[in-house]
KEMARGU-778057 format. One record per residue (C-alpha): x, y, z; residue in three letters. Coordinates in Angstrom, 3 decimals. Example, Ala and Ser with C-alpha at 12.3 -4.5 7.8 and 13.67 -1.06 7.14 Angstrom:
<selum east="12.300" north="-4.500" up="7.800" residu="ALA"/>
<selum east="13.670" north="-1.060" up="7.140" residu="SER"/>
END
This chain:
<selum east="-148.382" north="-2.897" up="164.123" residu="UNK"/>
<selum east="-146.286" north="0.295" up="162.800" residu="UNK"/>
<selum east="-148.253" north="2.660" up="161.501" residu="UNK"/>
<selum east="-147.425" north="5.853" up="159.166" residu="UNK"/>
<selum east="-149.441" north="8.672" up="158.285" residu="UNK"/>
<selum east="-150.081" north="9.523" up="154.669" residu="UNK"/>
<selum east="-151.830" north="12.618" up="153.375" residu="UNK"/>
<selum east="-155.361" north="11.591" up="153.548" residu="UNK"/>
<selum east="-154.704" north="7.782" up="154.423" residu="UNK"/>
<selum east="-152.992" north="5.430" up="156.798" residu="UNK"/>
<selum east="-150.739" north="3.326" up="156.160" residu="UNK"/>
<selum east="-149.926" north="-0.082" up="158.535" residu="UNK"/>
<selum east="-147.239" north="-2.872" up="158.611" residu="UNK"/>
<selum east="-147.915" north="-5.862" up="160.484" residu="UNK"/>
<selum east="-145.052" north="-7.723" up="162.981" residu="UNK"/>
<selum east="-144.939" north="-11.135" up="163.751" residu="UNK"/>
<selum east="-146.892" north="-10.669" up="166.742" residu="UNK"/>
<selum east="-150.776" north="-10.633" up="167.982" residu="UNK"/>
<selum east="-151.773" north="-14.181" up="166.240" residu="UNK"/>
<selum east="-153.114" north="-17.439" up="166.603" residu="UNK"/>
<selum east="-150.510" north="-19.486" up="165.005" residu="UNK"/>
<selum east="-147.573" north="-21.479" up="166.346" residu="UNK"/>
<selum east="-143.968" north="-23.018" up="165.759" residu="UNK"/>
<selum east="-142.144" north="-21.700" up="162.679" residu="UNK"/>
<selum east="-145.990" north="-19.247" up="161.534" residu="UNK"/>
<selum east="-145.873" north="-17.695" up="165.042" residu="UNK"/>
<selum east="-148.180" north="-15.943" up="165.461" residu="UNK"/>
<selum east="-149.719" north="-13.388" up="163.248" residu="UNK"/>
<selum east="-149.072" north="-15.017" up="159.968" residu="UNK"/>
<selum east="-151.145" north="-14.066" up="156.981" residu="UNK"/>
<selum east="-150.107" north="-16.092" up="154.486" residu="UNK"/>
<selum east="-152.236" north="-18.987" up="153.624" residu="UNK"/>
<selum east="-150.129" north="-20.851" up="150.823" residu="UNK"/>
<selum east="-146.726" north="-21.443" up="153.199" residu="UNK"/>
<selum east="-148.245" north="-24.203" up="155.331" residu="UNK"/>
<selum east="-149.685" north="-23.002" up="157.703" residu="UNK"/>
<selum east="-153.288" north="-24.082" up="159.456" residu="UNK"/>
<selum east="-156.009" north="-22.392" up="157.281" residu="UNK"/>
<selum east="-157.367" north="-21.721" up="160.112" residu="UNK"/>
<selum east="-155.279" north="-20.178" up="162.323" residu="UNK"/>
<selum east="-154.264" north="-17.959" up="159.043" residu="UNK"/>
<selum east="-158.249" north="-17.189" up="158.974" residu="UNK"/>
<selum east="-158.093" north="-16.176" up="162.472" residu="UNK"/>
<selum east="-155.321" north="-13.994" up="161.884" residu="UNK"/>
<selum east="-156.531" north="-12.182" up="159.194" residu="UNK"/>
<selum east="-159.763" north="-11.686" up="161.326" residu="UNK"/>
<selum east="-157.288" north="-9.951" up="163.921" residu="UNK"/>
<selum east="-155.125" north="-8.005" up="161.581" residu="UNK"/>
<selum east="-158.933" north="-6.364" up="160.210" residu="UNK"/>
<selum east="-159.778" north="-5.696" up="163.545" residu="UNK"/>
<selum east="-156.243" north="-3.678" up="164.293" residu="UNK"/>
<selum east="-156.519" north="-1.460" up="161.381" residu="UNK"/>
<selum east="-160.440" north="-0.745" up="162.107" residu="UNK"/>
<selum east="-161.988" north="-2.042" up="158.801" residu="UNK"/>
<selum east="-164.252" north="-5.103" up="158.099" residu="UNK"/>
<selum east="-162.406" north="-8.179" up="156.762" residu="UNK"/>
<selum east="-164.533" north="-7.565" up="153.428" residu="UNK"/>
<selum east="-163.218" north="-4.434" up="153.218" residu="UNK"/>
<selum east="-159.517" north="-5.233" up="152.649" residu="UNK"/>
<selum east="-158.453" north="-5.877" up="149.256" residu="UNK"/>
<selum east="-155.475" north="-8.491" up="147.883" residu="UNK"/>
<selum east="-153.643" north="-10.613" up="145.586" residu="UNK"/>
<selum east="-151.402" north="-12.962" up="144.368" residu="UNK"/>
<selum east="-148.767" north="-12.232" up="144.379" residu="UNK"/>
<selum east="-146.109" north="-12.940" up="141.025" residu="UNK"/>
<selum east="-143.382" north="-10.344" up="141.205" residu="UNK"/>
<selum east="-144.497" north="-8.821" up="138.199" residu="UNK"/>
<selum east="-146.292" north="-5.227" up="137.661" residu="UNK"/>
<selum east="-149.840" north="-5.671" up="137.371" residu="UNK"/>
<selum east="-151.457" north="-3.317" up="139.860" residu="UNK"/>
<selum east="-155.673" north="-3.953" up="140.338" residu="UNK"/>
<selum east="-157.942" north="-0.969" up="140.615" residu="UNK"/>
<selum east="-160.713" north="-1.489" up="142.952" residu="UNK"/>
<selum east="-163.688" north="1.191" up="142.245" residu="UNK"/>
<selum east="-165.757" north="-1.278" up="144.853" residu="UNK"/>
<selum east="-164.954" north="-3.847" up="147.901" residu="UNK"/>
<selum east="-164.159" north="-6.651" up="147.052" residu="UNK"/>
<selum east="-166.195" north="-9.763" up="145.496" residu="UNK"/>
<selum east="-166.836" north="-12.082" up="148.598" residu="UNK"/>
<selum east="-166.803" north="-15.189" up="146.944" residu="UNK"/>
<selum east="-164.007" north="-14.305" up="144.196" residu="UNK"/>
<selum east="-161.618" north="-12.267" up="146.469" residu="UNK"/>
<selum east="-162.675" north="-13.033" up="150.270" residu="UNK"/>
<selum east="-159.888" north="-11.721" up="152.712" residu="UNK"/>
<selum east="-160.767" north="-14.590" up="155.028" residu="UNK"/>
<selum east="-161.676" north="-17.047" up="152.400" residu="UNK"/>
<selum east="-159.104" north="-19.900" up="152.200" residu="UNK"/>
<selum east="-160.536" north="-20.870" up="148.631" residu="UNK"/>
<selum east="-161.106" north="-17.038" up="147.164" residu="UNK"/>
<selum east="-159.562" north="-16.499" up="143.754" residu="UNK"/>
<selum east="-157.599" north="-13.555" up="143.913" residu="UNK"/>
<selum east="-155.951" north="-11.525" up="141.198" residu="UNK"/>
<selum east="-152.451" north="-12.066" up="139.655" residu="UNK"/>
<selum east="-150.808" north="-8.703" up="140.762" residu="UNK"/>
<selum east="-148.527" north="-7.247" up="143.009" residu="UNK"/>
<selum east="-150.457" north="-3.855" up="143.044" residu="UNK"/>
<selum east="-153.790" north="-2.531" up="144.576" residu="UNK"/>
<selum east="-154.903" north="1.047" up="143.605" residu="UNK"/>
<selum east="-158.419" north="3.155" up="144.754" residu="UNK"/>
<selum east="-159.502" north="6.636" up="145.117" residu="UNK"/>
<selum east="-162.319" north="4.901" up="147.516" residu="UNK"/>
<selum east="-162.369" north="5.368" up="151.465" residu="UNK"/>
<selum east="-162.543" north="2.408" up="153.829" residu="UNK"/>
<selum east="-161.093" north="0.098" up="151.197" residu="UNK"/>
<selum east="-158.132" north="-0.997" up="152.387" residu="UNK"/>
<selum east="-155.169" north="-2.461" up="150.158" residu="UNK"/>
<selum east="-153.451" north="-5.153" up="151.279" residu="UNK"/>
<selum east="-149.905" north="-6.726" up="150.105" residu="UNK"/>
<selum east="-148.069" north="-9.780" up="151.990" residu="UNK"/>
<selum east="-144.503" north="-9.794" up="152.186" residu="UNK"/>
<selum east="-141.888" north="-11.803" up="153.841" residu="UNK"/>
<selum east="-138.192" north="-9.450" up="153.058" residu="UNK"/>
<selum east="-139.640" north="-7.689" up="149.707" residu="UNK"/>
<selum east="-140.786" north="-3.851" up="150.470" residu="UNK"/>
<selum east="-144.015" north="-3.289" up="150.989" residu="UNK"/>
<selum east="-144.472" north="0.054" up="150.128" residu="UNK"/>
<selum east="-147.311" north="2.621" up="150.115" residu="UNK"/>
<selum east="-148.548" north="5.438" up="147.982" residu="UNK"/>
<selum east="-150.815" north="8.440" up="148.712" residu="UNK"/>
<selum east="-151.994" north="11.580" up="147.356" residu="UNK"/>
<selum east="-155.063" north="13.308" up="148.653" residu="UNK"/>
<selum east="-157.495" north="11.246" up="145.775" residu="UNK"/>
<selum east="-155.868" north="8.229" up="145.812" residu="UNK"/>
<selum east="-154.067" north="5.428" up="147.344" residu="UNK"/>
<selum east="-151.357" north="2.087" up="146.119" residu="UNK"/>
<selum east="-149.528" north="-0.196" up="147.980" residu="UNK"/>
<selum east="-147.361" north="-2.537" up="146.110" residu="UNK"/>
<selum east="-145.194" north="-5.364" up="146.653" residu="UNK"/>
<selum east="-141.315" north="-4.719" up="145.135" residu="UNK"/>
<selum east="-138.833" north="-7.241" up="145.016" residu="UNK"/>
<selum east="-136.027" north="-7.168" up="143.117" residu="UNK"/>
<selum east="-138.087" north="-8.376" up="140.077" residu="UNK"/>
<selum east="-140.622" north="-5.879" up="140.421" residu="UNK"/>
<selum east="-138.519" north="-3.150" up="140.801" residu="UNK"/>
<selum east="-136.584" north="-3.721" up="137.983" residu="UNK"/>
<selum east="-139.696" north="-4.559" up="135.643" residu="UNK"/>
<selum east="-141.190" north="-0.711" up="136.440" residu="UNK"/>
<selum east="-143.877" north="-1.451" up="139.315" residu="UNK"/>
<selum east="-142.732" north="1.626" up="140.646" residu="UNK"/>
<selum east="-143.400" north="4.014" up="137.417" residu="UNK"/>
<selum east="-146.050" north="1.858" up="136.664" residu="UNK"/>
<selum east="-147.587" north="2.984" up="140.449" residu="UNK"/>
<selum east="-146.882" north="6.183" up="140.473" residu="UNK"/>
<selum east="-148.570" north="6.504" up="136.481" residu="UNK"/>
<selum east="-151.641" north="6.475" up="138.288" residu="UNK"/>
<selum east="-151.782" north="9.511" up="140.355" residu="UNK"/>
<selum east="-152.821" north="12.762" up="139.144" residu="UNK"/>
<selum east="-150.616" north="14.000" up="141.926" residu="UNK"/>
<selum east="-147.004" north="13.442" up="143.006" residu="UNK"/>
<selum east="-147.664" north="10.789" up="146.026" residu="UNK"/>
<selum east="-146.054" north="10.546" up="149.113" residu="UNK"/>
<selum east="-144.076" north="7.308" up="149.634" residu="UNK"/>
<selum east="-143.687" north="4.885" up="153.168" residu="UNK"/>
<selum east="-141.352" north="2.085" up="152.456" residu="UNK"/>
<selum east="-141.863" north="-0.571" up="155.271" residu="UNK"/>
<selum east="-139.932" north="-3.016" up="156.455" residu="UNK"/>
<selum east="-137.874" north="-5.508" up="154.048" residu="UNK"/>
<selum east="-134.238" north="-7.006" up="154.037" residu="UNK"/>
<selum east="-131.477" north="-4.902" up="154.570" residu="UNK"/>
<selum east="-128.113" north="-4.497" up="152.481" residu="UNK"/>
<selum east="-126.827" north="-6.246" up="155.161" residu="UNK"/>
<selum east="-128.170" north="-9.348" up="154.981" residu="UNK"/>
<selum east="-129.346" north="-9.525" up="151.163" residu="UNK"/>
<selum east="-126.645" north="-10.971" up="149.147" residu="UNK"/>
<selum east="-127.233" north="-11.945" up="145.463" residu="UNK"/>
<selum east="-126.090" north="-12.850" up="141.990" residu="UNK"/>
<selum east="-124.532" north="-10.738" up="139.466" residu="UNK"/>
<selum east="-128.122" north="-10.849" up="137.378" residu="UNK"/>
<selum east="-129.923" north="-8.997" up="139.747" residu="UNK"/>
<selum east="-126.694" north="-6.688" up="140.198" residu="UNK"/>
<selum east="-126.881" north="-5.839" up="136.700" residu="UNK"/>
<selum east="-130.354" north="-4.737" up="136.818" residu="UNK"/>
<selum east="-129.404" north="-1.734" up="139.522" residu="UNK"/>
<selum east="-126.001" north="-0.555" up="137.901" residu="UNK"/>
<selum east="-127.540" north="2.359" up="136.767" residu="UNK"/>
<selum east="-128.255" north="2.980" up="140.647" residu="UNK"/>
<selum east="-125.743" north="4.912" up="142.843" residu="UNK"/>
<selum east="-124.497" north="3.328" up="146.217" residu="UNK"/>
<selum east="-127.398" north="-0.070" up="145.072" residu="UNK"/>
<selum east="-124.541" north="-2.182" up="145.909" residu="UNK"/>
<selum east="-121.718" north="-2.900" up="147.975" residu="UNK"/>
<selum east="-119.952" north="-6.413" up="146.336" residu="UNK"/>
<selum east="-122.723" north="-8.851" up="146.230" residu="UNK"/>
<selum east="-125.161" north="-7.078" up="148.516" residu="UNK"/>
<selum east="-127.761" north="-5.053" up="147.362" residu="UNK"/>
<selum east="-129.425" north="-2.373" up="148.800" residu="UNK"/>
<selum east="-133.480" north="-2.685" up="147.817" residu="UNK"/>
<selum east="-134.229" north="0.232" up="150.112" residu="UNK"/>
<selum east="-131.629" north="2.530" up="147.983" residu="UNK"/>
<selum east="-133.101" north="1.224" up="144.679" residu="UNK"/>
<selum east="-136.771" north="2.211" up="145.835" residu="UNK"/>
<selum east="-135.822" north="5.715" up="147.017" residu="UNK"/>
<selum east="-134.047" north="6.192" up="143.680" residu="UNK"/>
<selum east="-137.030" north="5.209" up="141.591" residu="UNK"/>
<selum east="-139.807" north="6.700" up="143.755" residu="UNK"/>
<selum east="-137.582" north="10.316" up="143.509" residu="UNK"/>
<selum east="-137.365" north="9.600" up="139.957" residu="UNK"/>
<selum east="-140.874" north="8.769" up="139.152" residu="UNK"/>
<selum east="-142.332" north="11.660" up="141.068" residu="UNK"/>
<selum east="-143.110" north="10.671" up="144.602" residu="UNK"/>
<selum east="-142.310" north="13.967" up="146.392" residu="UNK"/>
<selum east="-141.804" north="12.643" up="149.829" residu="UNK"/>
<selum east="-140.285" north="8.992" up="150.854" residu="UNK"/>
<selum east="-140.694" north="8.167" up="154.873" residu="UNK"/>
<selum east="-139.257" north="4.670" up="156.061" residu="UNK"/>
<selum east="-139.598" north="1.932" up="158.124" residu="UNK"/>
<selum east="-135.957" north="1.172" up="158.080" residu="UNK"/>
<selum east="-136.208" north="-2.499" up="160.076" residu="UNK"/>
<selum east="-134.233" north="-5.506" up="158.281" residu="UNK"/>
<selum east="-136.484" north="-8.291" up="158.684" residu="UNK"/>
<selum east="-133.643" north="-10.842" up="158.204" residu="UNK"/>
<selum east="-132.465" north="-9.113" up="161.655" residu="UNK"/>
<selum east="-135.140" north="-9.318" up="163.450" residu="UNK"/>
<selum east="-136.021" north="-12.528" up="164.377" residu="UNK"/>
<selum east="-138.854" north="-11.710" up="167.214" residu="UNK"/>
<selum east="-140.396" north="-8.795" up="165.096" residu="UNK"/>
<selum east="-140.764" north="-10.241" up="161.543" residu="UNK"/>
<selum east="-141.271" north="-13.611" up="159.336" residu="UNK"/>
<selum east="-138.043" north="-13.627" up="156.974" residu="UNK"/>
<selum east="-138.246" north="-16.112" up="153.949" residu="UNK"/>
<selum east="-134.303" north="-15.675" up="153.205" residu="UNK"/>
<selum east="-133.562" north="-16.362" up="157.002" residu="UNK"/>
<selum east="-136.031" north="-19.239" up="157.432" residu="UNK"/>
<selum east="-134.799" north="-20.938" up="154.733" residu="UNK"/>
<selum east="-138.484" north="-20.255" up="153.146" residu="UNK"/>
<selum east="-140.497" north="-22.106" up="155.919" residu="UNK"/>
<selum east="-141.958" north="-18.817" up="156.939" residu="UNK"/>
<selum east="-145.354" north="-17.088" up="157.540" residu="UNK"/>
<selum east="-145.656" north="-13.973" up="155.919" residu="UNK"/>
<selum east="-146.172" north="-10.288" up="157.590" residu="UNK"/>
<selum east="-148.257" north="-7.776" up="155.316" residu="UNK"/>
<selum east="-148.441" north="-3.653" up="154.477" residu="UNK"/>
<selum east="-151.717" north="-2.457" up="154.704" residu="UNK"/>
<selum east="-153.003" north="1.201" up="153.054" residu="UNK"/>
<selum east="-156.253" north="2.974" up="153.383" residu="UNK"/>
<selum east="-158.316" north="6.249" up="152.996" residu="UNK"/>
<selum east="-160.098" north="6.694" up="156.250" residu="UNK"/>
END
C-alpha cells in the first residue's frame, strides 16, 4: 500500500500484494467482474478495509463506465444496494465518488487508468481517468465541486512508455503540450495539464507504470485483459 497525505485526508493505492487470490488475480485483487473467485475477491476487499483502518461498510464504490458521473455520498453506503463486500450489490454507474463526510472512504478500481485523488480541507474525490474520461471533463467536472482549489495525488497508471494508441485518442490531447510522443501518449501529462487548469493548486505523484511492473501491479494492457484489478482509496480521517 502507498500512501499520500492530503490536507485533511489520506489518500491510499493498493499493489498487487497482501491477498488471497492466485494465478493470473494474485493476490490482492479487488475486482469482482474479471474472473476471479468471489470469494477470494471478498476476502480481499476484507483485507484492503482492514489496511486503510475503516470498516468494509464504510468504503464507498462504483461501476465503473469511463464516463463523468461522480456520486456524492452525504451517508455510508446502502448495505444491500452498494455493499463493498457484497458480490451481488448494485453499485452506481460512475467513475467519481465525492463527500465532505469523515470515515467514508472513496474507493475507485483501476488496472493502468489513473486513479487520482482530490482534497481540500471540506471535502474529498477520487476518480477514475482514462483516456475517455479525461477527455469527456471528469476532471473539471471534479474539481466543480470544491469550494476550494484541491490538492491533487495521481497514483499509479501506464506510462508513456508503454501506452501506445490510435490517432482518435491522439486527437483528443492535441491541444496538450508534450501529451504525445508518435503514437504514445502520456496520461500522466494530460492529468497535470487539466488539474493545473481546472484549479487544483498542488499535483503530487505516484509516478509507477503499471505496465512495468509486473510484481507490483495488475496491468489490463500487459495481461492481455486477464487481470485483477488494484484500487485508489481516499478518506477524511
Amino acid at each position: 500500500m502507498i500512501t499520500v497525505e492530503l490536507p485533511g485526508a489520506i489518500a491510499a493505492f493498493s499493489t498487487r500484494d497482501g491477498g488471497v487470490s492466485e494465478g493470473a488475480y494474485a493476490s490482492l485483487n479487488i475486482g469482482l467482474h474479471v474472473g476471479d473467485d468471489p470469494a477470494k475477491v471478498v476476502e480481499n476487499r476484507r483485507l484492503l478495509a482492514e489496511q486503510v483502518g475503516l470498516a468494509p461498510e464504510a468504503i464507498a464504490m462504483g461501476k465503473q463506465v469511463h464516463e463523468t458521473a461522480i456520486e456524492r455520498w452525504g451517508t455510508l453506503p446502502d448495505p444491500v444496494r452498494h455493499g463493498f463486500t457484497d458480490p451481488k450489490a448494485e453499485l452506481p454507474e460512475v467513475d467519481g465518488h465525492t463527500t465532505t463526510r469523515h470515515g467514508l472512504g472513496l474507493l475507485v478500481q483501476v488496472a493502468d487508468c489513473l486513479p487520482i485523488a482530490l482534497a481540500s480541507p471540506r471535502r474529498i474525490a477520487m476518480i477514475h481517468c482514462g483516456w475517455r474520461g479525461l477527455a469527456g471533463g471528469l476532471v473539471e467536472h471534479a474539481l466543480s465541486l470544491f469550494e476550494a482549489p484541491p490538492t491533487a495525488a495521481v497514483g499509479p497508471g501506464i506510462g508513456s512508455c508503454c501506452y501506445e494508441v490510435g490517432p482518435e485518442v491522439l486527437a483528443a490531447f492535441e491541444g496538450i503540450e508534450g501529451a504525445a510522443s508518435g503514437r504514445m501518449l502520456d496520461l500522466r501529462r494530460v492529468a497535470t495539464e487539466k488539474l493545473s487548469a481546472a484549479g487544483s493548486k498542488a499535483v503530487e505523484h505516484v509516478d509507477l507504470c503499471t505496465s512495468c511492473n509486473p510484481d507490483r501491479f495488475f496491468s489490463y494492457r500487459r495481461d492481455g485483459g486477464v487481470t485483477g484489478r488494484q484500487c485508489g482509496i481516499v478518506w477524511r480521517p
